[in-house]
Backbone as CSV, one residue per row, in Angstrom:
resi,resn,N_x,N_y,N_z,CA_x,CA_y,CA_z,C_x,C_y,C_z
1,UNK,89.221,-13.497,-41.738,89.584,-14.536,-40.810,88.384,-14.974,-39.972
2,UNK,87.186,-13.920,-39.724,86.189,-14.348,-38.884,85.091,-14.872,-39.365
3,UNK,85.305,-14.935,-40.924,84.695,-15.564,-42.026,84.614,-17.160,-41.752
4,UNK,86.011,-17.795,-41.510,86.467,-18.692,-41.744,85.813,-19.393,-39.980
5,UNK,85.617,-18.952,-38.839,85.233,-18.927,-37.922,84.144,-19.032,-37.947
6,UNK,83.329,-18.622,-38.250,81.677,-18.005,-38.914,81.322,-19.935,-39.216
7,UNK,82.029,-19.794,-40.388,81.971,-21.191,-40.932,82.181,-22.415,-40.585
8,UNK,83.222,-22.775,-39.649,83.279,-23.893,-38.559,82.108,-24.081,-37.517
9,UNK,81.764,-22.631,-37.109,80.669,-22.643,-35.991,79.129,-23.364,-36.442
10,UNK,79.390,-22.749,-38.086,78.128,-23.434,-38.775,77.934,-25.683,-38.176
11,UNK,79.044,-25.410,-38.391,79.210,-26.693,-38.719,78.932,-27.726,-37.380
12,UNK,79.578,-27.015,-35.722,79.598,-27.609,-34.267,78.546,-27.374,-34.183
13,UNK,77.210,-25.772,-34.134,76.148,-26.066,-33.298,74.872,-25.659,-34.248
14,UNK,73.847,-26.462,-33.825,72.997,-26.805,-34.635,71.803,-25.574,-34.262
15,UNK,71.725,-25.489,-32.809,70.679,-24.017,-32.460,71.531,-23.086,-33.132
16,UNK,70.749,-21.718,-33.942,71.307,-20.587,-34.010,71.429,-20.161,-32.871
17,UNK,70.455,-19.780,-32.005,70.990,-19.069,-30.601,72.325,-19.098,-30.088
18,UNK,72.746,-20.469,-30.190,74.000,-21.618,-29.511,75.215,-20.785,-30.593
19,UNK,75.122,-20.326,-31.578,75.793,-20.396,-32.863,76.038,-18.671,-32.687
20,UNK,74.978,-17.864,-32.411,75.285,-16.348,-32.230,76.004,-16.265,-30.990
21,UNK,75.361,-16.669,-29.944,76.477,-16.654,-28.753,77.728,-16.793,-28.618
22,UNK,77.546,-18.065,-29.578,79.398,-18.638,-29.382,80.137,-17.432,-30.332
23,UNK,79.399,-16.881,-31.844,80.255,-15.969,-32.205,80.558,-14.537,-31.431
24,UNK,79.254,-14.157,-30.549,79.584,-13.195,-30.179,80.363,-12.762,-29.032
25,UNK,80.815,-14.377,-28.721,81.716,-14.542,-27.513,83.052,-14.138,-27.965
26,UNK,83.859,-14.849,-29.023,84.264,-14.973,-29.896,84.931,-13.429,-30.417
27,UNK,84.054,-13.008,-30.500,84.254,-11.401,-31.064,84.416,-10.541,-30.579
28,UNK,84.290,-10.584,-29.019,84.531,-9.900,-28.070,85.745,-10.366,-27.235
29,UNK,86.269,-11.360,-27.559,87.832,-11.839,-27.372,88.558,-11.388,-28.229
30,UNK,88.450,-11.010,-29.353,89.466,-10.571,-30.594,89.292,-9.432,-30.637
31,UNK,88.090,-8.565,-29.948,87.867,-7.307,-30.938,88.718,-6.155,-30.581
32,UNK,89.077,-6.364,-29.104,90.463,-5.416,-28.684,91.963,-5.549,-29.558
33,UNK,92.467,-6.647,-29.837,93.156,-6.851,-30.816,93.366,-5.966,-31.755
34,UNK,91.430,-6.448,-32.791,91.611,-5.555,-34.138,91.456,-4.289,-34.017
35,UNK,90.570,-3.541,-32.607,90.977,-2.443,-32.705,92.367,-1.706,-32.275
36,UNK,93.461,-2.703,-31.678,94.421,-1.765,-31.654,94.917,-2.004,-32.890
37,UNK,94.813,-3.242,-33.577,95.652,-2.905,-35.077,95.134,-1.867,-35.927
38,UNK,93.452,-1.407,-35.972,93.472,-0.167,-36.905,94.010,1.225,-35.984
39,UNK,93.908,1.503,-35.049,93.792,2.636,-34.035,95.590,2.678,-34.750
40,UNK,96.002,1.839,-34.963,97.712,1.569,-35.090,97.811,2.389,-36.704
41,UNK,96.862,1.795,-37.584,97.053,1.891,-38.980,96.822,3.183,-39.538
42,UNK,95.998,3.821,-38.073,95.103,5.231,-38.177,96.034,6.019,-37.789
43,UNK,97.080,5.733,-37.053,98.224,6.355,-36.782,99.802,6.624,-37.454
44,UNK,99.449,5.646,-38.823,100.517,6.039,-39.810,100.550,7.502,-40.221
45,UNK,101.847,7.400,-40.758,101.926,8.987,-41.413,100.642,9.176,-42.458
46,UNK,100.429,10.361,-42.940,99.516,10.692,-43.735,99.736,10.216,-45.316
47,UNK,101.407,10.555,-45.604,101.630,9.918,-46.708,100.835,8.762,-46.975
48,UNK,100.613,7.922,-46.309,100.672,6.139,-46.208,99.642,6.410,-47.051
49,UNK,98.573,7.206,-46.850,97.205,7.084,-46.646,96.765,8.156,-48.411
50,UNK,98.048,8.739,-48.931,97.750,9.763,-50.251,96.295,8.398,-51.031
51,UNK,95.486,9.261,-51.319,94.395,8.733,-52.182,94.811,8.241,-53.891
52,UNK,94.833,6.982,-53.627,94.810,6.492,-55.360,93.651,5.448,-55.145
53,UNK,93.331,4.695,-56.458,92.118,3.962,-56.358,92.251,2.831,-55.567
54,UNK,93.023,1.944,-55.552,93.986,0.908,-54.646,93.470,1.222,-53.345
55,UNK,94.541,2.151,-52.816,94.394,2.494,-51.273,92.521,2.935,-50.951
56,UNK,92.026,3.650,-51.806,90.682,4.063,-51.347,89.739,3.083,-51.381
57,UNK,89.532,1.819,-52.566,88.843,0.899,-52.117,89.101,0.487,-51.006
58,UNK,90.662,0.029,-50.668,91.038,-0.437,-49.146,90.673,-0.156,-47.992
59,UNK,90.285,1.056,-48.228,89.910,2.092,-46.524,88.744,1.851,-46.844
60,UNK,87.870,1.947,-48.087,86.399,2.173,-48.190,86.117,0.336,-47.754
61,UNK,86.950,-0.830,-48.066,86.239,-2.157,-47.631,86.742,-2.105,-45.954
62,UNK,87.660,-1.687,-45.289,88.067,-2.003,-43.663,86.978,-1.046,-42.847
63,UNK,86.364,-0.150,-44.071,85.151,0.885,-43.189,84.203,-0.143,-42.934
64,UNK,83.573,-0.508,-44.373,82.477,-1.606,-44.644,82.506,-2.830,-43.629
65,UNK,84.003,-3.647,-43.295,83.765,-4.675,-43.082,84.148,-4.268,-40.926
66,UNK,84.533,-3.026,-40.699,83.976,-2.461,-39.242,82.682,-2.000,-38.856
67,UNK,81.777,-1.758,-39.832,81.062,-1.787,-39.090,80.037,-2.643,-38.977
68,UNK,80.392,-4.171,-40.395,79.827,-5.295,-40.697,80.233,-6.199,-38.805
69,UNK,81.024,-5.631,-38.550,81.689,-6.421,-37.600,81.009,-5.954,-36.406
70,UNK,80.341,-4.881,-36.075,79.672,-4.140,-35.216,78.209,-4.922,-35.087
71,UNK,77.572,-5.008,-36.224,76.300,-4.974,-36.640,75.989,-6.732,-36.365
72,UNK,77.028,-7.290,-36.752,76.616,-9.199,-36.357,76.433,-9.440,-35.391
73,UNK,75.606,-10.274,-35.007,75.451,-11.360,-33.886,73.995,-10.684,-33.220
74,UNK,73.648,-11.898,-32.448,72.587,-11.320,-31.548,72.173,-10.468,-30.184
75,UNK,73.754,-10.124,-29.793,73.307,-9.609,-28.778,75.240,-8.269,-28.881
76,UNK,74.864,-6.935,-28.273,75.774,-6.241,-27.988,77.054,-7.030,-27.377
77,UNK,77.901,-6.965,-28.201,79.459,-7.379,-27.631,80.294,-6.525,-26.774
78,UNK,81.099,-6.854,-25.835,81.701,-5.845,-25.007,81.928,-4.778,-25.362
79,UNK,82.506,-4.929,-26.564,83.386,-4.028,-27.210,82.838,-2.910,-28.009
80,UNK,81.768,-3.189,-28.150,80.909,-2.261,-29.356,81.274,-0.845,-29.154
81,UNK,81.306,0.016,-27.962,81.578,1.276,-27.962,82.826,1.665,-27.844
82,UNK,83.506,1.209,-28.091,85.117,1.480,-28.467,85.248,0.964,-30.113
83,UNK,84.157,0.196,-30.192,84.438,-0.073,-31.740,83.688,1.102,-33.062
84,UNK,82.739,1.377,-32.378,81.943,2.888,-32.593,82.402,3.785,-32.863
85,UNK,83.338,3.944,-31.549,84.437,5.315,-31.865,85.403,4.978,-32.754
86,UNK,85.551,4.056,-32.913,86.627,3.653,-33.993,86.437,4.209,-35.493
87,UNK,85.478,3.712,-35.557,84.431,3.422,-36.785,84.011,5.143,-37.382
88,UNK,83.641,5.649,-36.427,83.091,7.136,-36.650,84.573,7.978,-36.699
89,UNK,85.616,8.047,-36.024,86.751,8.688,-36.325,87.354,7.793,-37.835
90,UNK,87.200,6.855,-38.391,87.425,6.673,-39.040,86.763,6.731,-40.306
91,UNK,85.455,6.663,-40.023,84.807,7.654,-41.180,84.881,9.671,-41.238
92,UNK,85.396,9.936,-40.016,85.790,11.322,-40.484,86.998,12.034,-40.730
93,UNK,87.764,10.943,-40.960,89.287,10.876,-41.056,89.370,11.034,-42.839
94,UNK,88.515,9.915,-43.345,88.263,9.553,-44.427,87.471,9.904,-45.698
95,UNK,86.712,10.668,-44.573,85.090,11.637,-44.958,84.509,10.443,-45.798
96,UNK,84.084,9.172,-45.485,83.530,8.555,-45.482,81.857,8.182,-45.361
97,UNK,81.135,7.863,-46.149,79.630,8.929,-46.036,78.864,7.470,-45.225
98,UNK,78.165,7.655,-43.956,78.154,6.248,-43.057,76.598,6.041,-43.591
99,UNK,76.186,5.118,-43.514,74.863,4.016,-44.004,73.805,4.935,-43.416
């Protein structure tokens, strides 16, 4: 969805500076959101979570694309250290091997 955001912004401002700001404004309005929806997802039963190839790409791309979500823009977003902890309990939840 922040893909699709990403891509409009291309389009209104012509400075990058103007263009990282506005996303990283942006991302720090939503990012409480998405972290209560995983903190939520992290809190299903364990069943939810039994390993088949399906479900493990799934966890292995929402790892990838948290901490893709960490790592954008030009300047630290509010949120980054709640998104950190997110990110790291969720790679050891997962045993997830981090970059």
């Amino acid at each position: 969805m922040f893909d699709i955001l990403e891509d409009i912004a291309l389009l209104l401002f012509v400075c990058e500076d103007t263009l990282a700001d506005f996303l990283c404004q942006m991302k720090g309005r939503v990012s409480g959101y998405l972290l209560r929806c995983v903190k939520e997802l992290l809190e299903c039963p364990s069943q939810f979570f039994q390993v088949d190839e399906v479900r493990e790409r799934a966890i292995v791309d929402l790892y990838r694309r948290l901490t893709q979500w960490m790592q954008k823009g030009s300047q630290v977003f509010g949120g980054y250290r709640a998104f950190e902890e997110v990110v790291d309990d969720f790679a050891r939840r997962f045993t997830i091997a981090k970059d």
